[in-house]
C-alpha positions as CSV (number, residue, x, y, z in Angstrom):
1,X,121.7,74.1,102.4
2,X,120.0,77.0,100.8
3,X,120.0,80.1,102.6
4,X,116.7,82.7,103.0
5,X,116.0,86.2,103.7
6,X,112.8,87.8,104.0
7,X,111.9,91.3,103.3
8,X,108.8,93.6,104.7
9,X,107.3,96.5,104.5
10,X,103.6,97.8,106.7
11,X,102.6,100.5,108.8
12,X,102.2,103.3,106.0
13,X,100.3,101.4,103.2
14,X,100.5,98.7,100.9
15,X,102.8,96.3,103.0
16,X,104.1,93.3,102.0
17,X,106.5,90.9,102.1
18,X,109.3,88.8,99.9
19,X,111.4,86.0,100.7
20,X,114.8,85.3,99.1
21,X,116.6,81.7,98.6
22,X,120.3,82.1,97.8
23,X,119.7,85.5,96.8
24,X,116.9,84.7,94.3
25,X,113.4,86.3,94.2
26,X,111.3,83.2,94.3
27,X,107.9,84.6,96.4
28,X,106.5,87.9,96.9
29,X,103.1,89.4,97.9
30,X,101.2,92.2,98.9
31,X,99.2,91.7,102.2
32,X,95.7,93.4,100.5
33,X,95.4,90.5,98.4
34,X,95.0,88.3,101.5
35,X,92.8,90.9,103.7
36,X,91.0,91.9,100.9
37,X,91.6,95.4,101.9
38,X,93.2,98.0,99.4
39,X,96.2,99.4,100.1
40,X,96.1,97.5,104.0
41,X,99.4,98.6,105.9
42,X,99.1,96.4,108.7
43,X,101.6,94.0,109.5
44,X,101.7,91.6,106.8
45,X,101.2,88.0,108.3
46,X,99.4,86.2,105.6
47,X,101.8,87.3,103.1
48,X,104.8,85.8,105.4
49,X,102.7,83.0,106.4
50,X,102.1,82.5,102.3
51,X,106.0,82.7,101.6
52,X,107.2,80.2,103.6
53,X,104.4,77.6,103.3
54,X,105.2,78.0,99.4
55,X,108.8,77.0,100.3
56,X,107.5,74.9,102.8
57,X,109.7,76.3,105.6
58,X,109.4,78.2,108.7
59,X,111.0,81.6,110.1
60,X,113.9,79.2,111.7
61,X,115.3,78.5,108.5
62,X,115.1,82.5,107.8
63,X,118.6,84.2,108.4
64,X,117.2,87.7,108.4
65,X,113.9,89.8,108.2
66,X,114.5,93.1,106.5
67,X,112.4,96.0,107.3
68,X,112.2,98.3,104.4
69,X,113.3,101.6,106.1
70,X,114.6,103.2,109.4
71,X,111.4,104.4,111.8
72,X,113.8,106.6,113.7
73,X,114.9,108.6,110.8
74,X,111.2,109.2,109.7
75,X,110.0,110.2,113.1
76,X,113.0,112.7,113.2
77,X,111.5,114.5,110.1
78,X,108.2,114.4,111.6
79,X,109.7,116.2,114.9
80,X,111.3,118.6,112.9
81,X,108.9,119.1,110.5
82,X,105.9,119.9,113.0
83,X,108.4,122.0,114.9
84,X,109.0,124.2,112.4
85,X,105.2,124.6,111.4
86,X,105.0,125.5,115.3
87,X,102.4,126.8,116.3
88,X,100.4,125.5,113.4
89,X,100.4,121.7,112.3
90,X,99.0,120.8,116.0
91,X,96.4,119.1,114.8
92,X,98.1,117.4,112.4
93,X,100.8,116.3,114.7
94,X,98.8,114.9,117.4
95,X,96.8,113.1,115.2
96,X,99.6,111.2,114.0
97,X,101.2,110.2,117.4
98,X,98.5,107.9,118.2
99,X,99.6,105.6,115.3
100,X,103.6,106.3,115.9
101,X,103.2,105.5,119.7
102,X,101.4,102.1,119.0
103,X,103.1,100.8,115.8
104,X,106.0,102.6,114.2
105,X,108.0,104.2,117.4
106,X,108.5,100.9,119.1
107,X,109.1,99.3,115.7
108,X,111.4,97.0,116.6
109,X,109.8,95.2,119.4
110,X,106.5,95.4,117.3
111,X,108.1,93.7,114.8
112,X,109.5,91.0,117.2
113,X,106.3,90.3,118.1
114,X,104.2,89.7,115.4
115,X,107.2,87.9,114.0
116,X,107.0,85.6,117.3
117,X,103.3,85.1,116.8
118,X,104.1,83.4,113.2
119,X,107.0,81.2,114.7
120,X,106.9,78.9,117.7
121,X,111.0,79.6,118.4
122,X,113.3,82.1,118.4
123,X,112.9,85.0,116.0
124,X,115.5,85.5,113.0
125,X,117.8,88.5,113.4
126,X,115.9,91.5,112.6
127,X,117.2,94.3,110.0
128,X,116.9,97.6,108.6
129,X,117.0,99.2,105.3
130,X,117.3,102.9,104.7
131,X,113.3,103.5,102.4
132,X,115.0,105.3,99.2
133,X,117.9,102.6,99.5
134,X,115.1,99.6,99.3
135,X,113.4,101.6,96.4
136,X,117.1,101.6,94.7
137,X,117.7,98.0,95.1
138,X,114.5,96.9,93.9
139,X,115.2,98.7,90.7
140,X,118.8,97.9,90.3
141,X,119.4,94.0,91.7
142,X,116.9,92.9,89.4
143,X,117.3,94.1,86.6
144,X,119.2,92.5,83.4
145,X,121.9,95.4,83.3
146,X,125.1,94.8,84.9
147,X,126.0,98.3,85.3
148,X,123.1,101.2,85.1
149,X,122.4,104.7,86.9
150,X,119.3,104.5,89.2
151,X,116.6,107.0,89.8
152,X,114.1,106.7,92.6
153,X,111.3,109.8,93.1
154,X,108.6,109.0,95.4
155,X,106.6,110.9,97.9
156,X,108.9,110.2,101.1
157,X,111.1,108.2,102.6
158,X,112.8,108.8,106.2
159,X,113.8,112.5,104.2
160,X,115.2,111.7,100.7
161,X,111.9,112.4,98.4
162,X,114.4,111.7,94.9
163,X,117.7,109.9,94.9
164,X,120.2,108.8,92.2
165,X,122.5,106.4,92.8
166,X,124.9,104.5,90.4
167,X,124.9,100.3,90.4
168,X,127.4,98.0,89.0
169,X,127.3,94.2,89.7
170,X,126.7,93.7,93.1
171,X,127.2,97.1,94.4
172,X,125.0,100.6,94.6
173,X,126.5,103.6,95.3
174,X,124.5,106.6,96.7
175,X,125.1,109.9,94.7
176,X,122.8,112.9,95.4
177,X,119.2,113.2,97.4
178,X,116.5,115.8,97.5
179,X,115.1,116.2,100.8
180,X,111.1,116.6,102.0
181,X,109.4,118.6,101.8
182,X,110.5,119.3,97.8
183,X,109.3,116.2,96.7
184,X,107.6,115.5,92.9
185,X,105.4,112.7,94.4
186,X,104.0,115.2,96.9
187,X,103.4,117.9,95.1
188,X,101.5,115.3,92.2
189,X,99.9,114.4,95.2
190,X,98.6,117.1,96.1
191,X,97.2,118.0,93.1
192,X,95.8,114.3,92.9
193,X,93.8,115.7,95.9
194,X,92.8,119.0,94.9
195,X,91.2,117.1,91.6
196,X,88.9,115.2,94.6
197,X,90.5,111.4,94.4
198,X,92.5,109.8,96.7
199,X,95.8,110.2,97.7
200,X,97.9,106.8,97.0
201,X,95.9,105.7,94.5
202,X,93.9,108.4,92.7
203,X,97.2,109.1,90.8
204,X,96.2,106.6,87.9
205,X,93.2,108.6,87.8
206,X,94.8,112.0,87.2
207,X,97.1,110.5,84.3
208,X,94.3,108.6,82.9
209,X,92.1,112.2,82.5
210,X,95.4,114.2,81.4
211,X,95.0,113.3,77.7
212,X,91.2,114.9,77.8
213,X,92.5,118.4,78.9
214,X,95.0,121.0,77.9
215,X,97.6,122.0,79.8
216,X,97.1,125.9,80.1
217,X,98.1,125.7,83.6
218,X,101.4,124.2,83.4
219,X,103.2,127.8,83.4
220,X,101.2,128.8,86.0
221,X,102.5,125.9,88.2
222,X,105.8,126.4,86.7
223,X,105.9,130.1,87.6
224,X,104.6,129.2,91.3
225,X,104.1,126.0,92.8
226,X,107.8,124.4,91.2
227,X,110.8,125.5,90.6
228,X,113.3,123.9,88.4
229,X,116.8,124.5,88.6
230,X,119.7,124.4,85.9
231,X,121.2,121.2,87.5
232,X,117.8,119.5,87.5
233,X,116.9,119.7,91.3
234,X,113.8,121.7,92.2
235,X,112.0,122.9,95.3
236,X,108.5,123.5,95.6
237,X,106.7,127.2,97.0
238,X,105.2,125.7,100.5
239,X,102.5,128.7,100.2
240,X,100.4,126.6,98.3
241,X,101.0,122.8,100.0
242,X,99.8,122.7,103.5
243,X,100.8,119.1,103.8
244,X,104.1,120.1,106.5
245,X,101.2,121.7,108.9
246,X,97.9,120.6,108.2
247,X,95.4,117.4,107.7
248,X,94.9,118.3,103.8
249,X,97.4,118.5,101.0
250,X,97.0,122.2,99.8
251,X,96.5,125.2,101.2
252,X,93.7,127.8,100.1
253,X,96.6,129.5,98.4
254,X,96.2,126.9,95.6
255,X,92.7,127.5,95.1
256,X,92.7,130.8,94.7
257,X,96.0,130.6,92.3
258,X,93.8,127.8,90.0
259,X,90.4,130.2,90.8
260,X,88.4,127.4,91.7
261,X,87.4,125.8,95.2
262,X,88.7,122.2,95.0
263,X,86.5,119.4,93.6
264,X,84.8,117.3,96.1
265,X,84.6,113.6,95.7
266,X,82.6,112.4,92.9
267,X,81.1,115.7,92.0
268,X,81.0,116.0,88.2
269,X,84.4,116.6,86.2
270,X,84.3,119.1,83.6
271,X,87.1,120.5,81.2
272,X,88.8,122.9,84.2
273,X,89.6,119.7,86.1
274,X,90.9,117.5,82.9
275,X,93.2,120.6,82.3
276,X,94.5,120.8,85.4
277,X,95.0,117.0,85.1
278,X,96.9,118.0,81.6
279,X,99.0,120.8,82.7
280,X,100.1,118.8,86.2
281,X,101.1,115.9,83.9
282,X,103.4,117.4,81.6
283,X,105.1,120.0,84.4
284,X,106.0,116.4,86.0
285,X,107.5,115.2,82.7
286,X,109.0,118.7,82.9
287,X,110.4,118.0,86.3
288,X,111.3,114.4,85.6
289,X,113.4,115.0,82.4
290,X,116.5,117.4,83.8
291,X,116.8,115.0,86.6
292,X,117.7,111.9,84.7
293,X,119.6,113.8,82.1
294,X,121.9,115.7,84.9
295,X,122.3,112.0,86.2
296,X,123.1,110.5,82.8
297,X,125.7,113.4,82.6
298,X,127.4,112.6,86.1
299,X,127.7,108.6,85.1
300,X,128.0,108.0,81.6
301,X,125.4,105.3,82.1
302,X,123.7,104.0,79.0
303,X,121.2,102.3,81.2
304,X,118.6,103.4,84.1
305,X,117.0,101.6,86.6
306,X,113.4,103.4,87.9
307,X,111.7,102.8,91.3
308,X,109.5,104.7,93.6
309,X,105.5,105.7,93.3
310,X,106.5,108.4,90.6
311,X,107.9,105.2,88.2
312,X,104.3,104.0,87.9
313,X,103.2,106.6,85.6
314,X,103.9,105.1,82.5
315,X,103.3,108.4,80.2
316,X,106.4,109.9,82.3
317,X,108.4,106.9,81.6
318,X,108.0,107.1,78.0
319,X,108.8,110.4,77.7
320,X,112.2,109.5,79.7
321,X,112.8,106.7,77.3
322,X,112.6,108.8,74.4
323,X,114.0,112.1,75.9
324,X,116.5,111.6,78.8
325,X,119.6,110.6,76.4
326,X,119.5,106.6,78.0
327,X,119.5,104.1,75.5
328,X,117.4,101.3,77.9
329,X,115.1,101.9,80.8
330,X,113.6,98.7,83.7
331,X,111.4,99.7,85.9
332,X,110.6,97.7,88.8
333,X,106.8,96.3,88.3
334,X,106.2,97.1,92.3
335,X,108.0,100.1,92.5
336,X,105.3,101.6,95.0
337,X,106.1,100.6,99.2
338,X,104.9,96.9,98.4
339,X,108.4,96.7,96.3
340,X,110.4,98.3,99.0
341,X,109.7,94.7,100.7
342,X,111.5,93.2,98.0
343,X,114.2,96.0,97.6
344,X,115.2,95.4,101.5
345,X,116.0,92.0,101.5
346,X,117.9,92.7,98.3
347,X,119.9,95.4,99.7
348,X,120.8,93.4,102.5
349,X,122.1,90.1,100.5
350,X,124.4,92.3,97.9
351,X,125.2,94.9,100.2
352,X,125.8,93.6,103.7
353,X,126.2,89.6,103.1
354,X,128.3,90.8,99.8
355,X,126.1,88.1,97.7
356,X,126.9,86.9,94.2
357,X,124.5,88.8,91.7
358,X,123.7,86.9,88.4
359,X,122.6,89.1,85.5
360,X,120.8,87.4,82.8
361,X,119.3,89.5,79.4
362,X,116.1,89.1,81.4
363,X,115.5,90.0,84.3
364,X,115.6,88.3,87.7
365,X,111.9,89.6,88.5
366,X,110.3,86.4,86.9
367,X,107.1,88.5,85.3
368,X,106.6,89.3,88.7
369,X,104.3,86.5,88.7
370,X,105.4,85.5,92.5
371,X,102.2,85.5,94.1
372,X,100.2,82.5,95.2
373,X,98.6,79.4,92.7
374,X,96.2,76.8,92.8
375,X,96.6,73.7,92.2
376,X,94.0,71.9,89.4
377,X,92.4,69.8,92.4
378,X,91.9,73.3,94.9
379,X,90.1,75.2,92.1
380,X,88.1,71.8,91.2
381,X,86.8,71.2,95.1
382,X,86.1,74.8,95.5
383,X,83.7,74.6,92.8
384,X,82.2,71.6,93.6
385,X,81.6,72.0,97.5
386,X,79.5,75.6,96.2
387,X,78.0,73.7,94.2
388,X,79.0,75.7,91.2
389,X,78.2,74.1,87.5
390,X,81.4,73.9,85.4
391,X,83.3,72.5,82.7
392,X,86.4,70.7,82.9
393,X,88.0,71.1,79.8
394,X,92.1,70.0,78.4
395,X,94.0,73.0,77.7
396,X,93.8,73.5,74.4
397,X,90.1,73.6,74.6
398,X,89.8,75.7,77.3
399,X,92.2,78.2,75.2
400,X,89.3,77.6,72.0
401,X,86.6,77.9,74.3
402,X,87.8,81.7,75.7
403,X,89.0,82.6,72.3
404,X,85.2,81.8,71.0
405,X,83.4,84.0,74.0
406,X,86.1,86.8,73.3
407,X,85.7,86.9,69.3
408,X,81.6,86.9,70.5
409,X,82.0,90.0,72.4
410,X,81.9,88.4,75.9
411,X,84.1,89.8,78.6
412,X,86.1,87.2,80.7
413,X,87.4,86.6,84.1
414,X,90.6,85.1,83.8
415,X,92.4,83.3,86.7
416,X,95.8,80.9,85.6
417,X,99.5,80.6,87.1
418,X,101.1,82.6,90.1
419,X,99.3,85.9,91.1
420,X,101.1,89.3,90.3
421,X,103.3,91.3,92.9
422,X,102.5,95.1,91.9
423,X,99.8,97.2,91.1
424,X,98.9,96.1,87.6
425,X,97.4,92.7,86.6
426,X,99.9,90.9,84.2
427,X,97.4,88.3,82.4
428,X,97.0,86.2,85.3
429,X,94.5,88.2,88.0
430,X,92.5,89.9,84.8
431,X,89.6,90.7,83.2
432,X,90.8,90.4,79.3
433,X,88.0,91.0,76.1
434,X,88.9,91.9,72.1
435,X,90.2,95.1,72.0
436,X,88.5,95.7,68.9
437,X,85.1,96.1,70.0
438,X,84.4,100.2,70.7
439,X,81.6,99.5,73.0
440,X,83.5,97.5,75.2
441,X,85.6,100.4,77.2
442,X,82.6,102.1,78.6
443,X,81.1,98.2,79.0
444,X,83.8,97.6,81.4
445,X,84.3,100.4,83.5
446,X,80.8,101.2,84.4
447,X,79.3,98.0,84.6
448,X,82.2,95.5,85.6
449,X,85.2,97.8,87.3
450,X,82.1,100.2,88.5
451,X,84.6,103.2,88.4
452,X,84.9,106.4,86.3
453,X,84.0,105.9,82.2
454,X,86.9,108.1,81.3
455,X,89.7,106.0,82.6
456,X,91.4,103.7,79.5
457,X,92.2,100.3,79.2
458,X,95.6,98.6,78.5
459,X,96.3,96.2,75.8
460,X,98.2,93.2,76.0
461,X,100.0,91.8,72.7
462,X,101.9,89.3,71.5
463,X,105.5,90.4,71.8
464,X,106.4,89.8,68.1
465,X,103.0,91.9,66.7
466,X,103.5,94.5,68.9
467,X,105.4,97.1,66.6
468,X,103.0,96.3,63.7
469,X,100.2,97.9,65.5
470,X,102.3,100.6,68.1
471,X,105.3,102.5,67.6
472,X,106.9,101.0,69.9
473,X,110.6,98.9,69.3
474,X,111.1,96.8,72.4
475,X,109.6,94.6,75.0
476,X,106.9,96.2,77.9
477,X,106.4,93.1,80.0
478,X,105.1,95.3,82.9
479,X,102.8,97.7,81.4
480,X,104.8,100.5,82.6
481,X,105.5,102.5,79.3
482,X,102.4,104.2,77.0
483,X,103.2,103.4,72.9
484,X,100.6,104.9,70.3
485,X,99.3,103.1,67.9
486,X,100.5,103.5,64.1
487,X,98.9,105.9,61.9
488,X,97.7,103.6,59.7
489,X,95.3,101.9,62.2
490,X,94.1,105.1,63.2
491,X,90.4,105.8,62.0
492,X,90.4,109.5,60.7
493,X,88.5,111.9,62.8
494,X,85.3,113.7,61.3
495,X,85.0,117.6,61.4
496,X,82.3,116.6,64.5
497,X,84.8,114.4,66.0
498,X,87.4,117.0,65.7
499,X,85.1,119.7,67.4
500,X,84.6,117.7,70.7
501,X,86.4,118.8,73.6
502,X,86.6,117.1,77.5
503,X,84.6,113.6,78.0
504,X,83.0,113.9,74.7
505,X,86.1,112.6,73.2
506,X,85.3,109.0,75.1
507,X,82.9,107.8,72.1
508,X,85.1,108.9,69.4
509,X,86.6,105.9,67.9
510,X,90.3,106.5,66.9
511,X,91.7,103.1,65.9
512,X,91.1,99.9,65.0
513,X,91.8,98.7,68.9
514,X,89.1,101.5,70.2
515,X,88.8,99.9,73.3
516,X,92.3,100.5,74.0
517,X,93.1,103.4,72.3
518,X,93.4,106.9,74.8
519,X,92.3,109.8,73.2
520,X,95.8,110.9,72.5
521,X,96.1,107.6,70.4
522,X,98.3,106.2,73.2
523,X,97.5,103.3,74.7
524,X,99.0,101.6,78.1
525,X,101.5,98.5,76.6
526,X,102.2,95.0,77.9
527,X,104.0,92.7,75.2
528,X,103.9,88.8,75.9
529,X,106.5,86.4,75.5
530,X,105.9,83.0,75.2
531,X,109.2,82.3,78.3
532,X,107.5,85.1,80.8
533,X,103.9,84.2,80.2
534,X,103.4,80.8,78.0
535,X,99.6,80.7,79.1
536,X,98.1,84.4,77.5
537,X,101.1,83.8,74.7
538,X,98.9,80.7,73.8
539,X,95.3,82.6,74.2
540,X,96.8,85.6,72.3
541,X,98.2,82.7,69.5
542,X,94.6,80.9,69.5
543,X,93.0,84.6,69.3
544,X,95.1,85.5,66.5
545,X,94.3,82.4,64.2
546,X,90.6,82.6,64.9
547,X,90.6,86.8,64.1
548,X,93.6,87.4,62.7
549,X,94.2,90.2,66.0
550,X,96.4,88.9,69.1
551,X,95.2,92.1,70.9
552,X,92.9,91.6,73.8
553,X,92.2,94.5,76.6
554,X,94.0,93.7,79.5
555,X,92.3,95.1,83.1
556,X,92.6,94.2,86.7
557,X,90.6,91.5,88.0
558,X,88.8,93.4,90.4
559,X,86.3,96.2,90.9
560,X,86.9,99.5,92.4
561,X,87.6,99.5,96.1
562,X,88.6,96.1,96.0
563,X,92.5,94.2,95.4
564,X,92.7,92.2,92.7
565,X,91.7,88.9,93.0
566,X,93.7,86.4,94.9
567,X,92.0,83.3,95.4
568,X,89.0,80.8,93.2
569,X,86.6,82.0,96.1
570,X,87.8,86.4,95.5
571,X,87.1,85.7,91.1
572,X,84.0,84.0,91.6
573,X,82.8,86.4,93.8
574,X,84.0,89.5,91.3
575,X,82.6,87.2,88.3
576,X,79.4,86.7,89.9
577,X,78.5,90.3,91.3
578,X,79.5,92.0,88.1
579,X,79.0,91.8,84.3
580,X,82.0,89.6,83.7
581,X,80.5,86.9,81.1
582,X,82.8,84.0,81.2
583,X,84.9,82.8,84.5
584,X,87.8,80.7,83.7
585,X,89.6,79.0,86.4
586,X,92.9,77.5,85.0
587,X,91.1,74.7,83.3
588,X,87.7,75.4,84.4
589,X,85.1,77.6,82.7
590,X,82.3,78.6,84.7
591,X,79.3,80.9,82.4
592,X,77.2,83.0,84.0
593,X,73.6,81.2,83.0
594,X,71.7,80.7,85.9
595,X,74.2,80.0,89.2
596,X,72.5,78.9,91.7
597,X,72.7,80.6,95.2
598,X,76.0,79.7,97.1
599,X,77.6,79.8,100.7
600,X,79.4,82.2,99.6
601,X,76.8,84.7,98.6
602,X,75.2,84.1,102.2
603,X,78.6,84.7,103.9
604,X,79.9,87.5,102.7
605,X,77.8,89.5,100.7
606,X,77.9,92.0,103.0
607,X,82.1,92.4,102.3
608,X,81.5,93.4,98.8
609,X,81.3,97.2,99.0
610,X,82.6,99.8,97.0
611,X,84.4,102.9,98.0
């Protein structure tokens, strides 16, 4: 009788949840994609509800739920912290007790109850996970080393903000932590805030604008907002973060050290701001470096496992590839709080049950496609009862038909398999169009994504083409690693091209692929095998014989404000209310022509907003 464990994570942001059978990964979502609201940190119901319909059981056949970190320990830091901010941080303090006297204090009888709401019975033993120690396990248990050194750098957990820790076979050993407030995720925060975008998610933003700027202020934030130490640790100067005592993330200290006021939401960016983007970038790289070499020095480790928010910026991670002395890096794909759902009920099977872990040479995280699908006859009468035209088409035509729109320049909504668990769309939520077309980066961010014109695209690439076109020598399933594109696909820069500075540089074209190529020549991988993701690998195969190119850009499906797509009725929606071309459905392709008016326009157009 096969055995289950379920893992969650809620009440800060991005909760979600991930069930376990015999110690195998085999379901695992984020609750935004049900709510439809980014980054929700409720309690995640659907996403439970989801899991064990999928496997159809219930929470009786569950043996534990795993809560992703210890409440108590946080609201000990928050105590402390606000005490020693005393008298200032009042403010701050009493407007987070509100939220820790309704939800997070009483945790555990929270917990119980929404847990008994989902199951008419008793409710499975209920478990906690220390926050770093779930990031650690998501990194380590799946990944296809046997033995490895693990790094996790986030914002906070209960206090750890950086961890290392060393795994072999079923067990993980804590080594060092760095305690809040010095925390590399904070203090990129913070800076992610002074730029004017939001906290938690304005991060891609600030990496995607480095490359546009120079970093003249990195010595200045060297000098004094971090320091680095000779074993790789670091603290930061509080004089300039007010996050310990205040509302905002840096103190007026910081603006008068950069000599401007901070930027306010959606005013103009101009070449200050892209270099402050620049400089903050590559002091993190700085920051990042010593610490995984001091930790390579303490194991011997040939391998590292990544977790945490700071292990989704991919220009980081390839700097660490290249520079930290490890031979092999895996990142885990969710390695935000969503994947601290997974990481709990992980830690909990190898650690506490003492569970058999199988390492394969791939990885146990299945291309992180462990999301909800839908079966041929659900997409099929969702279509037909909105009365929306179609075509029904056999695979390999469907796979003609999209290669056709995408050599024509169309853009495509493209909806197949299992839905992702992480932040990035892996070719089965996405918006995908030929990466060779220079008009089409601009195209898509302003009038599909409706988000800033200076953020790049990724590509997506056949995993045998991809070092023919960037330098790059191994697989990058998860689109967590940068790779430039060779030289000799690069288009040589005129003396005009080579005189632009800031967002001037967005309409020089600089490869072959210029709708996926940064301004730095780098450009955001993801390499497709035809075992992780047979569908794209065929589309990619099709594309290739029709163009001779098996590189298509590779977005979101989504627009800005929203989650990526979840269900037929969330893509039609995004296909309809934006300039996607060509909808297809698994093996349905819906054009945009002239759609007639649906239920669903009358029903929730009011839902479609951006922020």
């Amino acid at each position: 009788m096969a055995s289950y464990l379920l893992g969650i994570s809620c009440y800060y942001h991005d909760s979600a949840a991930a069930l376990l059978e015999d110690g195998l990964v085999v379901g695992a979502v984020q609750e935004e994609r049900f709510s439809r609201k980014k980054h929700d940190p409720g309690f995640p119901s659907q996403s439970i509800a989801y899991l064990l319909r999928e496997r159809g059981i219930t929470l009786r056949d569950v043996q534990a739920v795993v809560y992703y970190e210890k409440p108590f320990l946080t609201f000990e830091r928050l105590i402390e912290t606000h005490l020693e901010a005393s008298p200032f941080g009042l403010r701050s303090f009493l407007a987070s007790m509100p939220t820790w006297i309704k939800e997070k204090l009483f945790l555990q009888r929270n917990l119980t109850r929404e847990l008994a709401l989902l199951n008419a019975g008793p409710v499975p033993a209920l478990k906690f996970s220390e926050h770093h120690l779930s990031h650690a396990s998501s990194a380590f248990f799946p990944s296809p080393f046997e033995e490895a050194a693990v790094l996790c750098v986030d914002g906070v957990g209960e206090w750890a903000t950086t961890s290392a820790w060393s795994g072999s076979g079923p067990n993980l050993t804590p080594l060092w932590e760095i305690h809040f407030p010095h925390s590399l995720g904070l203090f990129y925060s913070t800076l992610t805030a002074y730029l004017g975008f939001k906290v938690n998610s304005g991060e891609y933003k600030v990496m995607g604008l480095a490359p546009y700027g120079e970093p003249r202020f990195a010595n200045l934030m060297l000098e004094n907002l971090l320091h680095l130490n000779p074993d790789g640790s670091f603290s930061l100067n509080l004089d300039y973060f007010a996050f310990t005592k205040e509302l905002q993330m840096y103190s007026p200290k910081l603006e008068d050290l950069l000599g401007r006021r901070a930027r306010r939401p959606e005013e103009l960016l101009d070449q200050f701001h892209m270099d402050v983007a620049a400089s903050l970038q590559l002091v993190l790289e700085r920051a990042l470096i010593p610490l995984a070499k001091e930790l390579r020095r303490q194991t011997s480790a040939t391998r590292l496992c990544l977790s945490g928010g700071v292990a989704l910026n991919c220009v980081a991670n390839s700097k660490l590839l290249r520079e930290s002395g490890f031979e092999d890096l895996w990142i885990q794909p969710s390695a935000g709080d969503a994947g601290g759902a997974l990481g709990a009920a992980l830690a909990y099977y190898h650690l506490a049950e003492k569970g058999e872990r199988r390492v394969s040479s791939v990885d146990a995280q299945q291309g992180s496609y462990l999301g909800p699908q839908f079966l041929e006859a659900e997409v099929e009468d969702f279509l037909m009862q909105n009365k929306i035209p179609y075509q029904k088409l056999p695979r390999e035509e469907v796979l003609q038909e999209t290669s056709r729109f995408l050599e024509e320049g169309k853009v495509i909504g493209w909806f197949q398999g299992r839905m992702e668990f992480g932040p990035r769309a892996l070719g089965h939520r996405s918006i995908l169009a030929d990466a060779r077309r220079a008009e089409l980066q601009k195209t898509l961010n302003l009038k599909i994504k409706y988000r800033e014109s200076f953020r790049p695209f990724a590509p997506v690439v056949l995993e045998e083409d991809a070092s023919e076109i960037f330098d790059f020598d191994r697989q990058s399933p998860y689109m967590l690693f940068v790779a430039s594109v060779r030289s000799e696909l690069r288009v040589p820069l005129t003396l005009a091209d080579s005189s632009k500075f800031g967002i001037e540089k967005l309409n020089v074209v600089r490869s072959t692929y210029p709708a996926v190529t940064h301004v730095d020549y780098s450009a955001r991988l993801q390499t497709v095998s035809r075992e992780r993701n047979p569908i794209l690998a065929e589309l990619l195969d099709v594309f290739r014989k029709r163009t001779q190119s098996s590189v298509l850009v590779n977005t979101s499906f989504n627009v800005r404000g929203e989650p990526i797509v979840c269900t037929p009725e969330d893509a039609y929606l995004c296909f309809q209310r934006t300039e996607i071309d060509v909808l297809v459905l698994e093996n349905f392709i819906v054009t945009k022509g002239s759609l007639p008016p649906t239920i669903l326009d009358e029903g929730r157009r009011k839902e479609f907003e951006l922020d």
